[in-house]
N, C-alpha and C positions, 0 to 999 in steps of 0.2 A: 775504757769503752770507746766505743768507734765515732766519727763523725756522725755519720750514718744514725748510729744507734742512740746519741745525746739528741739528736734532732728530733728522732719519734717522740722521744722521752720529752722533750719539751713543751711538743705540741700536744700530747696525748696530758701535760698535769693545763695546759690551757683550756680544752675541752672539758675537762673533768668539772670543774664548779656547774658548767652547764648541761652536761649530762647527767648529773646528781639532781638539778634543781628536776630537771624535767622528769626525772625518774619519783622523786618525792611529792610534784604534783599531779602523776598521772595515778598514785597509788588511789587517791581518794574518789575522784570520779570513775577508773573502774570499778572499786568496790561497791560505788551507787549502782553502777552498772549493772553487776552481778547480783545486787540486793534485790533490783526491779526485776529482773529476769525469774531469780531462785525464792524470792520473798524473805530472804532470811542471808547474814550476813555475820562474817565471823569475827566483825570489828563493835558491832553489838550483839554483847553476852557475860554472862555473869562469871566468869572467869574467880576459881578461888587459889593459893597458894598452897604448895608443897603443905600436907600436915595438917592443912584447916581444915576444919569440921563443916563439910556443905550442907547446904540450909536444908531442914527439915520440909516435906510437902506439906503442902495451906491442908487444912481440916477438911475433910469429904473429899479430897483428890481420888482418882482412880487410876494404880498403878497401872500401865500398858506391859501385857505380856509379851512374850515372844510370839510375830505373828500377827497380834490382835484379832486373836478369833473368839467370840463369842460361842457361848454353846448352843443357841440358836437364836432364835429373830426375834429383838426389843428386848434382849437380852444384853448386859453391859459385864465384858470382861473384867475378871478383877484376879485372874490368874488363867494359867494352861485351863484349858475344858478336857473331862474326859468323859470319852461316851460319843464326843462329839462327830457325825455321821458322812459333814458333808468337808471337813478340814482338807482343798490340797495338798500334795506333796511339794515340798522345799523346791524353792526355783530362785535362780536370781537373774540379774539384767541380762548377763548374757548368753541367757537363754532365748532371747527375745531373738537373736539372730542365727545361731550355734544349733539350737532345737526346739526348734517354734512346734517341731510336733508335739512334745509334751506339752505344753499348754495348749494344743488344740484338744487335748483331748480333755479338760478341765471341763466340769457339768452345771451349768447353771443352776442353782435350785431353786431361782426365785421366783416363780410365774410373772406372768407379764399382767397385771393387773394395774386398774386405777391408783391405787396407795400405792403401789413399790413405783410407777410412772412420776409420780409428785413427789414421794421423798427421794425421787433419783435427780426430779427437774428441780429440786429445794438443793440439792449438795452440790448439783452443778453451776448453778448459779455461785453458788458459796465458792467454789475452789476452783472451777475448771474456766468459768467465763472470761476471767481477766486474759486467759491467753488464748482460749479459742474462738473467743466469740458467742453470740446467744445464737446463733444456728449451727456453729462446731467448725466454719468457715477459715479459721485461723487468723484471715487479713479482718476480721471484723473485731476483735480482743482490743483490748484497752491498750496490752502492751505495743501492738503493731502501731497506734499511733505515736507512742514516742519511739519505739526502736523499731521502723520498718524491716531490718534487718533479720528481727526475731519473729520472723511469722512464724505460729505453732503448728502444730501438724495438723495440716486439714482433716476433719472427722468424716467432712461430706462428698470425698473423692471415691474414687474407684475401689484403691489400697486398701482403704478404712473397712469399706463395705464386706470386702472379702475377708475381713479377720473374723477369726471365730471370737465369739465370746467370752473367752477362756483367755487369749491372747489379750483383747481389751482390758480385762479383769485383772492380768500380769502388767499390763502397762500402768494401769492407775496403782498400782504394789509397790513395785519397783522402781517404775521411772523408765525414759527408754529417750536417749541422746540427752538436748538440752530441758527436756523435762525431769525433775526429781521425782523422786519416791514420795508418794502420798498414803503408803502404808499405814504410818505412826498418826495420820490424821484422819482417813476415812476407813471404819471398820469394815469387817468380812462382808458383811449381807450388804451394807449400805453400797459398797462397792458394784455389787451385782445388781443394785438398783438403780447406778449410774450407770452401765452399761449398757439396761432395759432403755432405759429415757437417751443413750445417743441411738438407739436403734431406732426408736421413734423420730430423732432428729434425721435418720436417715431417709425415715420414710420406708422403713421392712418392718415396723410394726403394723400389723393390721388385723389382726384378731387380739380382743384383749381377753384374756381369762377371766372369768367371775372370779369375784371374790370367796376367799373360804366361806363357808356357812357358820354359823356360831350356832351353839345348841341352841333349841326353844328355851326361853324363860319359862318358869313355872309358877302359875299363880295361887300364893299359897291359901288364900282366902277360899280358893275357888276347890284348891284341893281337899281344903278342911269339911269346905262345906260338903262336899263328894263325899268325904269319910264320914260325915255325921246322918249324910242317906242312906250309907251303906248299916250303919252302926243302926236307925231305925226301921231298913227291914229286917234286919238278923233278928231282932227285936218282936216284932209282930211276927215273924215266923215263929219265935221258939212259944210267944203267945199261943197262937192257933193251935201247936202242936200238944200244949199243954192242956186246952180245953178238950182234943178229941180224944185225949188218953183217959181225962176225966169222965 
């Protein structure tokens, strides 16, 4: 070996102890890093070995199917739906930039009503606030105070505004840059319920839809009684009829 070459070689096993240290403690704080950004870390997990048998699901779990589409509203998937009317077509992240027009073309089916407003302001609170903030603002999120770095994607700008619904609806799915997929945790409708409540946040909700109508109740007392007026003039009719025959 050369002069030259035993020199690097010397200097480079000198460096080494301390570029190993530093490399083994930079592993740990960014994986906190990633934990607070993604919520979820691959250094806690129940990891099992080659052959072993993984744990059975706790009692009343409910399997999540492909998708997680419910066959329709306040309904709870517990396999594929079929029948079911309003199922997008298969889309993934990189559609989000590649062909945003197929997701514009995705239909909202959930009016914009008082209950789908609250169960949309109830899951936003739940999943979305930590990083956007309680008005969608991004620098206002719990995260921006520890990692100013990580502002989320403003909901309340221009950009936002101009996405269809459909687009929103793929973002909360899939995930889109340093956001994950929130698919496997916020279902189909519920989805289209947070997308009502940021259009609210946006300020382009302004007509709200009545809520469905439910049938009338029927009062059976009142019904009985009705049949038992009905049953007493049938009654004095076939009377009268019987005296004029007589």
């Amino acid at each position: 070996m050369s002069e030259a070459g035993a020199g690097a070689t010397r200097r480079l096993g000198a460096w080494a102890p301390l570029l190993v240290a530093v490399a083994l403690h930079g592993c740990v704080p960014l994986d906190d890093f990633l934990g607070d950004v993604f919520g979820r870390s691959m250094r806690d997990q129940r990891s099992f070995d080659p052959y072993e048998h993984t744990l059975l699901p706790p009692e009343g779990s409910v399997p999540i199917s492909a998708g997680n589409y419910a066959a329709g509203p306040h309904q709870v998937n517990v396999g594929q739906p079929e029948g079911a009317l309003d199922v997008p077509p298969p889309f993934a992240q990189e559609d989000l930039t590649a062909r945003p027009e197929v997701l514009d073309r995705l239909v909202n089916p959930v009016p914009v009503t008082q209950r789908s407003l609250a169960r949309g302001e109830e899951l936003y609170e739940r999943v979305c606030v930590v990083c956007h903030g309680p008005d969608g603002a991004g620098t206002t999120g719990y995260i921006f105070e520890v990692h100013p770095a990580m502002a989320a994607y403003p909901l309340q700008g221009e950009t936002a505004k101009g996405r269809s619904d459909g687009y929103l609806y793929a973002m909360i799915r899939v995930g889109r840059g340093l956001m994950p997929a929130y698919g496997h945790q916020i279902g189909h409708y519920d989805r289209w319920h947070v997308v009502n409540y940021l259009r609210q946040l946006q300020g382009l909700v302004t007509v709200v839809a009545p809520e469905p109508e439910s049938e009338p109740a029927v009062d059976e007392a009142a019904a009985g009684a009705d049949d038992g007026d009905h049953d007493a003039d049938s009654d004095h009719s076939r009377d009268e009829a019987h005296e004029e025959a007589s």
